[in-house]
N, C-alpha and C positions, 0 to 999 in steps of 0.2 A: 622289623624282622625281614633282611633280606633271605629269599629261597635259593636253595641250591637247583639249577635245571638240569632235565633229563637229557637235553639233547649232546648229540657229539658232537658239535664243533661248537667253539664261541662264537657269540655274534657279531657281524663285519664291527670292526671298532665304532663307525659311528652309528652303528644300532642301536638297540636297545637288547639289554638282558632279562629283566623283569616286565613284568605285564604294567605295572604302574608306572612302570617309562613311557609304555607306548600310548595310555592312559593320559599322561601329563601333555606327550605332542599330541594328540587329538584334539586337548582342549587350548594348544597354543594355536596349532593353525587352524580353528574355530574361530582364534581373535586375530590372524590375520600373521600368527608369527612362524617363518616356515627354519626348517633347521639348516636352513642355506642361508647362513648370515648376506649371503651378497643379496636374496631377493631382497627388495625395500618397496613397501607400501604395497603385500604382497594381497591379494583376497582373502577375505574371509571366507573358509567352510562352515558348513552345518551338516558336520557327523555327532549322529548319536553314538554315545558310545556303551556296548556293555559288557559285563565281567561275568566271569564264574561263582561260584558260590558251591558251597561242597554241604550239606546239610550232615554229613560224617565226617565232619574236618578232611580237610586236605590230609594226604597221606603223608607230606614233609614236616604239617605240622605238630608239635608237640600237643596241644591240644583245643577243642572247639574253640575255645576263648580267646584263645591266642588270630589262631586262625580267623577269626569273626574281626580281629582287629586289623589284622590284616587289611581284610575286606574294606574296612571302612576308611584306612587309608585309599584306598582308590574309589573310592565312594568321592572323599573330600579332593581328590586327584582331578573329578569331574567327570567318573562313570556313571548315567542315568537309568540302569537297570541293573540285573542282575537274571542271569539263567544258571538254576542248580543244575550241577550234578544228577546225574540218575540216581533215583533210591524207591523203594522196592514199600515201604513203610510208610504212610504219610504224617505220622506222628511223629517221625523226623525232621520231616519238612516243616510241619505245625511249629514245633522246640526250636527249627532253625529259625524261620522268623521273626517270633517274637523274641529268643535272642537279640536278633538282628536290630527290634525293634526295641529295648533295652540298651543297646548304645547306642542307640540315635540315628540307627539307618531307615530311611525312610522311604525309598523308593520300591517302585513295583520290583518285587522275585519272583520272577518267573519258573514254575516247577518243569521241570526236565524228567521227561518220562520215557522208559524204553520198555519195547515188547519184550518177553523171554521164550524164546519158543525151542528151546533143546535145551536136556537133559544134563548138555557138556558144558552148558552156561553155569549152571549153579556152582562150579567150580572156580571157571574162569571170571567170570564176570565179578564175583569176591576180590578172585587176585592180581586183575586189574586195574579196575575201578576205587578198590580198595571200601566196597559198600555191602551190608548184611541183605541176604537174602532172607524173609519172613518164614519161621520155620511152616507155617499152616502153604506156605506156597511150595516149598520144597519138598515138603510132604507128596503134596500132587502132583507134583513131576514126579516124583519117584516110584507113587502107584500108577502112571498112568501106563497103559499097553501101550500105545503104538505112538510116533512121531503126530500124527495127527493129533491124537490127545494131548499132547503138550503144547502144541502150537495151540490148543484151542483154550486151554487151562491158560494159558501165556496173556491170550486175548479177553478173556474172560474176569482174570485178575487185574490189566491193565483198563479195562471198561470201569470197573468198579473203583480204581485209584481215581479216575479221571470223575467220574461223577461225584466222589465225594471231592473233589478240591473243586470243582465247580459250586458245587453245593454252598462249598464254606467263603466261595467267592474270591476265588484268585485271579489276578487280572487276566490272565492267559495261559494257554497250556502249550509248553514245546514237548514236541515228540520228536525221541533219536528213531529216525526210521531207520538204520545201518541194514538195507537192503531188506528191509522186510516191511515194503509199503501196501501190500495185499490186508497184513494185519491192521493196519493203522488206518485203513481206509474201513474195515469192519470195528474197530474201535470207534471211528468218527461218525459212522454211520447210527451209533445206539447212545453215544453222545452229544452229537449234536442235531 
């Protein structure tokens, strides 16, 4: 399944369009093959490479399955990890893995986590990430008084995602700081 991309312009012709293009050259000039046919007997690299992973399917794709297959074509492309998408539920995360681990993907997925600290997230962050907000946490932004209460309910909720994927032993935790490292530095502070 090739995706259709969001961007506005197409890419220069010898680019690449798809992620599993650039997936496929990472793992050529790994072995030394560069896309300049003129280099000959050109170095070997050693890039790691990793991909996305959407524990809500991607929003182009029709559906998880589909999507997970996807994935796995660039798995087999010669991507060595995988960082999700931000998601708000770990029980999403949990179904996306072993999914994952159901067709044969096997490498560490790295969970992707982000603070929520305003009220105007719960909207936006839905419609463009294309990811469910836990009604028990939108609940508490919604009663909470003041800005401060939210950022701290925001912190408070992503302490407790972060402990429990700890707990169940993930190999690592990525955090989307998107300018809110104040938080993440009090999230790291009661997690690690």
């Amino acid at each position: 399944m090739q995706r259709k991309t969001n961007q506005a312009s197409p890419p220069h012709p010898e680019g690449n369009q798809f992620a599993i293009e650039l997936v496929r050259q990472v793992a050529q000039l790994n072995k030394g093959v560069y896309l300049d046919h003129e280099i000959k007997n050109g170095s070997a690299t050693n890039f790691c490479t990793g991909v996305a992973g959407y524990p809500e399917k991607h929003f182009e794709a029709p559906n998880l399955e589909s999507d997970i297959r996807q994935l796995k074509s660039k798995i087999e492309a010669g991507a060595e990890y995988i960082i999700t998408q931000m998601f708000f539920n770990n029980q999403k995360y949990f179904d996306f893995v072993n999914a994952c681990k159901t067709t044969g993907i096997n490498i560490p997925i790295i969970p992707g986590l982000k603070p929520l600290s305003s009220k105007k997230q719960l909207s936006i962050i839905p419609s463009i990430f294309h990811v469910d907000i836990p009604i028990e946490l939108s609940d508490a932004f919604q009663s909470a008084k003041n800005p401060a209460d939210v950022e701290q309910i925001g912190t408070e909720w992503l302490i407790q995602q972060s402990l429990e994927l700890k707990k169940a032993g993930v190999p690592v935790l990525h955090y989307y700081t998107l300018g809110k490292p104040a938080m993440i530095r009090k999230v790291l502070e009661k997690v690690f």
